[in-house]
N, C-alpha and C positions, 0 to 999 in steps of 0.2 A: 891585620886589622886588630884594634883594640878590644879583646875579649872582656874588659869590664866595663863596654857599653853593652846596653839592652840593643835587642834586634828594634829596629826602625817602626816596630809595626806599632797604629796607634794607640791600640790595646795595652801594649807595652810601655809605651814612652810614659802612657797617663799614670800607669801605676805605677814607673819610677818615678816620677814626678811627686807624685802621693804620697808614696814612703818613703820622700828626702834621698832616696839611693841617687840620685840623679839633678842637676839644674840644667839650665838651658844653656848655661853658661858655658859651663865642663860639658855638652855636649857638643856646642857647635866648635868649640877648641878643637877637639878630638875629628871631628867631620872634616874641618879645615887639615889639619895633618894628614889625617885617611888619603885627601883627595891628591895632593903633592905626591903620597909615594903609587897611585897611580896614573900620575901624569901622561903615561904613554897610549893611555885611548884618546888622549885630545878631548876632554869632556868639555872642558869652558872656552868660552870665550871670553868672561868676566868672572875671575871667583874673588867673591866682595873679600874683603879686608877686616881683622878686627874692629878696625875702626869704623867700616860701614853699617859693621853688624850690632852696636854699640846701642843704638837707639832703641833697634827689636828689642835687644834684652832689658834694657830701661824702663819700656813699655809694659813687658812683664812682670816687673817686679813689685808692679801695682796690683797686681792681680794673683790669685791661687791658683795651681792647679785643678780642673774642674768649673772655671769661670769662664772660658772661654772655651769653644770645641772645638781649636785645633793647638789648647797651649803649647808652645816650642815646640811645635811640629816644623823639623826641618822641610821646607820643598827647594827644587832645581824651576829655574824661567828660563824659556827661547827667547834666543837673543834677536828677536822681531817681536819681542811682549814687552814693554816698556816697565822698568823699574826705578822710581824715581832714588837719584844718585847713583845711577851703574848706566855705564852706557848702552849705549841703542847702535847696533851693526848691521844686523840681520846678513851675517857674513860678508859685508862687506866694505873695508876700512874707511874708503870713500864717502861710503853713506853715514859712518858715524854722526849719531848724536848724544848730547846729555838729556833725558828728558827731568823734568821738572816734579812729576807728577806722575803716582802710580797708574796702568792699565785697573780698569774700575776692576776687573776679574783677579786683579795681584792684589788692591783694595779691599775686595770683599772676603780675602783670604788672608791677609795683616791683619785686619780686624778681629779677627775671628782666632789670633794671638799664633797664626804662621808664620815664620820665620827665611825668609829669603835669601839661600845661601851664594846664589851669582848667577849667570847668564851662559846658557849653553852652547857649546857648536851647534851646528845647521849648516843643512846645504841650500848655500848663497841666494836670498830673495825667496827662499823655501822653494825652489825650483825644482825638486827632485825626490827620488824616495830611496836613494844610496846611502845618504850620509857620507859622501866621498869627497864633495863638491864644494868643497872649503878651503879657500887659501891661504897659504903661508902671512901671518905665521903661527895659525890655527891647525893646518891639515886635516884629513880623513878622520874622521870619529871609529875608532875601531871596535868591534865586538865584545860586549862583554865579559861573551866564554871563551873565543879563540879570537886573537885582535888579527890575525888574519884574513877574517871574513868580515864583511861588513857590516854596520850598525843597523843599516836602516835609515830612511832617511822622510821628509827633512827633518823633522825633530831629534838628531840622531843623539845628539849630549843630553839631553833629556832624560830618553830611554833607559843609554848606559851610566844615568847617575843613579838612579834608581836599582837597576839590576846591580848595580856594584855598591849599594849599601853605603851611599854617599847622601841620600833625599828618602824622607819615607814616601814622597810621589811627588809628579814634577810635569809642568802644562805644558804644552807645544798646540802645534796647530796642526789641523785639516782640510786640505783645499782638495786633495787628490789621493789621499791616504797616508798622510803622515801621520799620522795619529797613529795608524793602526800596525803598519809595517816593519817600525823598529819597537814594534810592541812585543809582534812575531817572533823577530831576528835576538830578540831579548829574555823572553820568558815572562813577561808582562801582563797584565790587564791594558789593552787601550780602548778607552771610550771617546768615540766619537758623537759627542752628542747632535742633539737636532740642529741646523741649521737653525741661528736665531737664539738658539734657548740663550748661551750664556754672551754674557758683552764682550764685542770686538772693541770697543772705543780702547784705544791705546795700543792697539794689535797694527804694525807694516801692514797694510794688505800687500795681499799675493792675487787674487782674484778677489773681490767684496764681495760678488755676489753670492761666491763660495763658501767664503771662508768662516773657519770656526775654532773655537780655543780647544784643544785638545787635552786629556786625562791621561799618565802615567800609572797605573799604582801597582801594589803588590798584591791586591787580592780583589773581587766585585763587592765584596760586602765594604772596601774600604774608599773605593771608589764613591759608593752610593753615596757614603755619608759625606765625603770631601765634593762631590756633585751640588748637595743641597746648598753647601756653602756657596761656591761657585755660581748656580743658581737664583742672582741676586737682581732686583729690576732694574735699569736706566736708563732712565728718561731721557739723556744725552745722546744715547744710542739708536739712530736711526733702523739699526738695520735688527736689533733684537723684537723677537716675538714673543707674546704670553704664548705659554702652554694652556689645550683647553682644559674645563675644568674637568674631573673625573679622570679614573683611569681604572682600566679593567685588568688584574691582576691575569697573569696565562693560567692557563684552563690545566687542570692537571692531567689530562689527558690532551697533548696538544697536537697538532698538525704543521711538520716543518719540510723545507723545501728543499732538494740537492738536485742541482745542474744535472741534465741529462748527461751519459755517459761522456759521450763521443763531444761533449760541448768543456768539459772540464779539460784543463793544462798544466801538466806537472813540469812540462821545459824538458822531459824524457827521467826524471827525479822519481824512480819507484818507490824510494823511501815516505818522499812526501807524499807519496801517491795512498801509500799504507795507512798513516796519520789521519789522513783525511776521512779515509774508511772508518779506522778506530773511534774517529770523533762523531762519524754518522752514527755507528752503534753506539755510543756514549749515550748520546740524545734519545736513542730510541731503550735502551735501559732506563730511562729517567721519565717514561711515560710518553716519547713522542711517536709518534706515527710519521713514516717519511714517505712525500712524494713526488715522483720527477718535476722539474718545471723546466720550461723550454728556456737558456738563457740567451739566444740570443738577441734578444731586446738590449739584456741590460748589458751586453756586450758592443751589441754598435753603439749604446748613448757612451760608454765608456772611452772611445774612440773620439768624441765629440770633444773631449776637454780640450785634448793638444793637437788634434787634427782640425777644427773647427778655430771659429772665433774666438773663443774663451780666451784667448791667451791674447787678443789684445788686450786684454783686464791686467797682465800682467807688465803691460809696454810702459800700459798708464799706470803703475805704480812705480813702475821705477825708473820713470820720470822727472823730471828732463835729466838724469844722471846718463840713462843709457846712449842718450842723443848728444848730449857735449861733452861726455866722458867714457865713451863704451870701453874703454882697455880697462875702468876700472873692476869689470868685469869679466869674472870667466870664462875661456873664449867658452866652452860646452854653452852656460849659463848663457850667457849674450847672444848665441845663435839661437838658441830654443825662444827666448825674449822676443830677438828681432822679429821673430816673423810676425807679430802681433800687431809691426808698423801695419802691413797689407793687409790685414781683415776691410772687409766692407761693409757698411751697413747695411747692402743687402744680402751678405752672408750672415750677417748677425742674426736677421732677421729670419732666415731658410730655415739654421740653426736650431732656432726658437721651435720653431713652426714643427722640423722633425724630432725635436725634443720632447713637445707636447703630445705627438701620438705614441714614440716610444713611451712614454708615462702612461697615458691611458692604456696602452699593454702589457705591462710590469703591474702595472698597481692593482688588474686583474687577480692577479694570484694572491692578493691578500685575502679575496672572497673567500677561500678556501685553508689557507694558510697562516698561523699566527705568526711561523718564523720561517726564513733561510737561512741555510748553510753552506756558504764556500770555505776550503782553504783562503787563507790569509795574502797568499803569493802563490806560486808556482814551487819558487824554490829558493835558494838563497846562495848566493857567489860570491867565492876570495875577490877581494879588493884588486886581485891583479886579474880578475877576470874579468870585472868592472871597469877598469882601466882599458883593459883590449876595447870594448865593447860596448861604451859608457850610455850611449843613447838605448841600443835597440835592450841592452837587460835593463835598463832603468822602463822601459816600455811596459818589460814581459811584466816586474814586479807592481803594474801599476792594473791588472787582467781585473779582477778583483777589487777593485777598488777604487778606480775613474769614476765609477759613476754613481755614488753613494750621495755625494751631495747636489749634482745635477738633480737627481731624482728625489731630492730631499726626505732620504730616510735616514733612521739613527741605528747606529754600530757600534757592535763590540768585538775586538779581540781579543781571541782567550787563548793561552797559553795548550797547546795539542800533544805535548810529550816530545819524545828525543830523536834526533835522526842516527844512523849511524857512526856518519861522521862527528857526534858528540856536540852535534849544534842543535839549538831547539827550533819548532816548528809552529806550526799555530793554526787555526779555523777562527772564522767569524761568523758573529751572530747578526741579521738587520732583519729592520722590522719598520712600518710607517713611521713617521714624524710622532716625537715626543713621547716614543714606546721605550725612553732610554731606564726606566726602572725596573721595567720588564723584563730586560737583556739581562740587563745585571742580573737580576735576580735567576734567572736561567744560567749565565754563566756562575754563577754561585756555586752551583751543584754540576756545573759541567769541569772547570778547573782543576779540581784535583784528580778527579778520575783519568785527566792527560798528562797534567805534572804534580808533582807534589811538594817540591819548591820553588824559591823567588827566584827570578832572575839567576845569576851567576853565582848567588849565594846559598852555603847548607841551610838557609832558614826555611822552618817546614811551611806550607801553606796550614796555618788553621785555624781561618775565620769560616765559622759556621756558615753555610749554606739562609739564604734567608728568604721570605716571600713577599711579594709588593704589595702593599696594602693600597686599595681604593680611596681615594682621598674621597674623604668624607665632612658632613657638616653634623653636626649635634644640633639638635631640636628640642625644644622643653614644650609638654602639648598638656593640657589639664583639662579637656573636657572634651565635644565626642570624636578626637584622634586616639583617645585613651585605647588599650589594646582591648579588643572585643566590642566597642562601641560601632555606631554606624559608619561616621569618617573613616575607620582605621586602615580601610582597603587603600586611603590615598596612600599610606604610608608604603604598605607593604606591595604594593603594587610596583612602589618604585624599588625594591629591592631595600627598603632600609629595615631598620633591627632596635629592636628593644633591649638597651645595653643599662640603663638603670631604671629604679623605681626609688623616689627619694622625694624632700620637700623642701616649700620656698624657704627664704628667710623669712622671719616673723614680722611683718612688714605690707601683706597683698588682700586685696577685698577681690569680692565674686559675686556677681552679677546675671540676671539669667536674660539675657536679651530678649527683646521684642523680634515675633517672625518664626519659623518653624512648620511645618519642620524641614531637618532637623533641627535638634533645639540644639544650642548654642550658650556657653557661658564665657563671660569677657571680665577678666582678670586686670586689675588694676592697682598699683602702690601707691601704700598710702604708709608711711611710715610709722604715723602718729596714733592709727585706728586698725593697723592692719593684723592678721596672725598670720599662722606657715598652712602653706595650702598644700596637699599631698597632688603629685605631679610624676610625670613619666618623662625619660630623653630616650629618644631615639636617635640613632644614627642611622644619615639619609648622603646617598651618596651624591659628590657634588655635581655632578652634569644632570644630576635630577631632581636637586634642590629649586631651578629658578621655576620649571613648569609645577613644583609645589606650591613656592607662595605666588606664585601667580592663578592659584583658583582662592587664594584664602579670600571672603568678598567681607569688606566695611561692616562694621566699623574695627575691623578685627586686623591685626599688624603680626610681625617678625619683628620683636626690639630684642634686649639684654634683660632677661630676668638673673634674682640673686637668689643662690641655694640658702640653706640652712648652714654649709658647712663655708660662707663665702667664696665662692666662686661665683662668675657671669658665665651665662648661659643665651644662645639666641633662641626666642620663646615666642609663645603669643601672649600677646597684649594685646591690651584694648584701647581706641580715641574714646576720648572723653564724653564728646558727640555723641557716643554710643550706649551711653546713659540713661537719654531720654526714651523714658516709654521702658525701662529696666526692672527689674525688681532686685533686689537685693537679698544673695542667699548663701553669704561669707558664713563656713561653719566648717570645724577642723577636717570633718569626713570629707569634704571637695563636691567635684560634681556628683561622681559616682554613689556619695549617701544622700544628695539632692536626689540622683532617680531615684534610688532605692524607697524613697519617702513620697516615692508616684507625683 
């Protein structure tokens, strides 16, 4: 590998960037050679061409580093993520196409000045979590650390583009745990985020009802930030959801979950047995408190995926291919497929039915629980022991992980430290729907206490550990929400904080309304007559914001006020309306030298 490129990480890239050591130019030259003299893990399936990559660079050369937040940040796409000018396979030659138009999630990461280096291997239709299930003249995506043992699968080229220092991170999907399992098999971060959160539109489905865009990266803190971008709304997207508003940061003293004994599966794997353990006390060094949970719930919904109906979701996706062309498929692939012809709708239906009460007893344990803990897998097997065995250990690696989006929770895997045999290992974090900042930030500080490098690479782990901030709104308040006044209980009641004390712009009258008490003043710009009124912001956190302005009563609003130092602020204002019957008591002191003057 080229020692006078900077290590991948974003931290890194920006500052070369910054200090001229580095263009995008000379680095995706260099990334492009890198990946040729590793040819033998089978990473692509499309690695773009100077000339594909010609535009990306063009595009940035409009721009500085520091204008966009991912400038010439290399990433890796599964080749079931559509990248407009690079073909669409999803492993499978038959199903090639050119798409026209990027996937909105490949969109909303070009935008934001990322760089698209080509199209990974996968196992075929993403049917699998080996990475093995790939046909000539792609084959087996192989390991990393040792190409003997396998990737991981379906995202398997993904994975190992990243762990080999080819992508600073790289999407794949999760229908069943791909996301997460050649995250394992790699030394990776995988974030599975919520069902929903980010846009399928331009994703193969593999199941829809399942499926979701999956995270590569090299650390949680790098995650988080390449998440937000990902993160992005479309309207096109039937199948995306908003996140609700507000989010509760984990408690620093938290409550997490490990499978009862006799319910956990190492495949007879002491080592990973060991790991797992390590990773429990990890957790409980970092403030957590562990306690048994019963799993077998989330063991028989896991069961449900490929034993159940769900997999006619996958008949109907690869459709009518499989029915006028099935050799163009894997025989493994095409068998596990077929059986989706014979679901019934009133299995579909049973399905459902016993789906809904495992969830009502799984989601039990959140009462008590901010997080769980499983291993990642069982264990992980040579490519030729996969080969012996391709179904039943494609099965075992999926224990953990069938039934993560059944049950629409969000995951992370984190990297758990080394096994014997010099392969690494892993644990994951899940937690309710849309707790994916949470994770991270927990794997933050769980990460390197297991590993302390990337992937197959000497590069150290060392992004800081970080904490979730409660998404919050800022309030501008100037009369009795002021701190110590009558109102102010609304405020703090909801948990919100008085983070400045400052004034308007010179530009706003004051008013003392009719009515009281309490008494009330209503704020109004007037540009021509107005001065700086002295005012307070609080920060109110957002799922507590709507039951705030929904007590504010007439003629009193939430608009956009302007500071002193120009910025807009959301504040109170007053309607016009609210005038009549007014007096008038504009005076630099504000309300608080109004009472003071009785």
């Amino acid at each position: 590998m080229n020692p006078t490129l900077p290590i991948l990480d974003l931290d890194a890239l920006d500052q070369a960037y910054k200090t001229g050591a580095l263009t995008p130019a000379v680095l995706v030259e260099a990334l492009l050679k890198r990946a040729d003299a590793l040819a033998e893990h089978n990473i692509w399936i499309h690695l773009a061409t100077a000339q594909e990559l010609t535009p990306y660079l063009k595009r940035l050369a409009d721009h500085k580093p520091g204008d966009l937040p991912l400038y010439g940040v290399p990433f890796a796409v599964k080749d079931n993520i559509d990248v407009a000018g690079m073909p669409t396979t999803a492993g499978c030659e038959a199903y090639r196409y050119q798409p026209t138009e990027h996937a909105a999630v490949v969109q909303a990461l070009v935008d934001a000045g990322a760089i698209p280096l080509g199209k990974t291997n996968l196992d075929q239709f993403a049917t699998g979590l080996v990475g093995t299930r790939s046909p000539e003249p792609w084959g087996p995506c192989r390991n990393s650390v040792n190409p003997d043992y396998i990737s991981g699968g379906s995202s398997a080229g993904s994975a190992v583009a990243v762990a080999l220092g080819l992508a600073s991170f790289s999407l794949g999907t999760d229908t069943a745990g791909s996301g997460r399992v050649p995250a394992a098999f790699n030394n990776l971060i995988g974030l599975k985020p919520t069902l929903g959160r980010v846009s399928v539109r331009g994703v193969v489905p593999a199941c829809q009802t399942l499926d979701c865009v999956s995270l590569f990266a090299r650390d949680a803190r790098q995650a988080h930030d390449i998440l937000a971008v990902m993160d992005r709304p479309d309207p096109d997207d039937p199948w995306q959801r908003s996140a609700p508003v507000g989010a509760t940061p984990l408690p620093t003293r938290f409550r997490f979950g490990v499978p009862r004994q006799n319910q956990l599966d190492f495949d007879g794997d002491t080592d990973s047995e060991r790991l797992f353990s390590e990773a429990v006390d990890h957790l409980k060094s970092l403030g957590g408190e562990a306690i048994e949970v019963d799993f077998a719930p989330f063991l028989e919904a896991a069961k449900l995926l490929y034993e159940g109906p769900w997999v006619a979701e996958r008949h109907l996706a690869t459709s009518p291919l499989i029915t006028d062309n099935p050799e163009a498929l894997l025989a493994v692939t095409r068998r596990i497929i077929a059986k989706g012809a014979e679901a019934t709708a009133r299995e579909a239906f049973a399905a459902r039915y016993r789906l809904k009460a495992l969830k009502s007893r799984t989601d039990r344990n959140w009462l008590e629980l901010d997080v769980i803990i499983t291993p990642t897998t069982p264990t992980i097997y040579t490519i030729a022991q996969l080969n012996a065995e391709p179904v039943a250990l494609n099965n075992k690696l999926g224990t953990y992980t069938n039934f993560m989006n059944l049950l629409d929770y969000s995951a992370v895997a984190v990297p758990g430290g080394w096994l014997s045999n010099g392969l690494p290992g892993g644990c994951t974090l899940f937690a309710p729907a849309f707790q994916d900042e949470q994770l991270l930030s927990l794997a933050s500080r769980l990460q390197p206490l297991g590993s302390q490098t990337v992937g197959a690479l000497p590069d150290p782990v060392t992004a800081p550990a970080f904490a979730t901030r409660e998404r919050t709104i800022d309030v501008l308040v100037c009369g009795a929400h002021l701190s110590g006044l009558p109102l102010n209980h609304q405020l703090t009641s909801r948990r919100a904080s008085l983070v400045e004390t400052t004034t308007t712009a010179s530009c706003y009258r004051m008013y003392l309304l009719a009515g009281g008490p309490p008494f009330r003043p209503g704020m109004i710009r007037d540009p021509d007559h107005g001065i700086a009124l002295p005012v307070e912001i609080w920060r109110v956190p957002a799922d507590q914001f709507g039951s705030f302005v929904a007590g504010i009563p007439a003629p009193l609003g939430i608009g956009q006020v302007e500071l002193e130092d120009g910025r807009w602020v959301a504040g109170f204002i007053c309607e016009p309306v609210g005038l009549q019957g007014a007096r008038e008591i504009t005076d630099p002191g504000g309300w608080r030298h109004h009472l003071a003057q009785g």
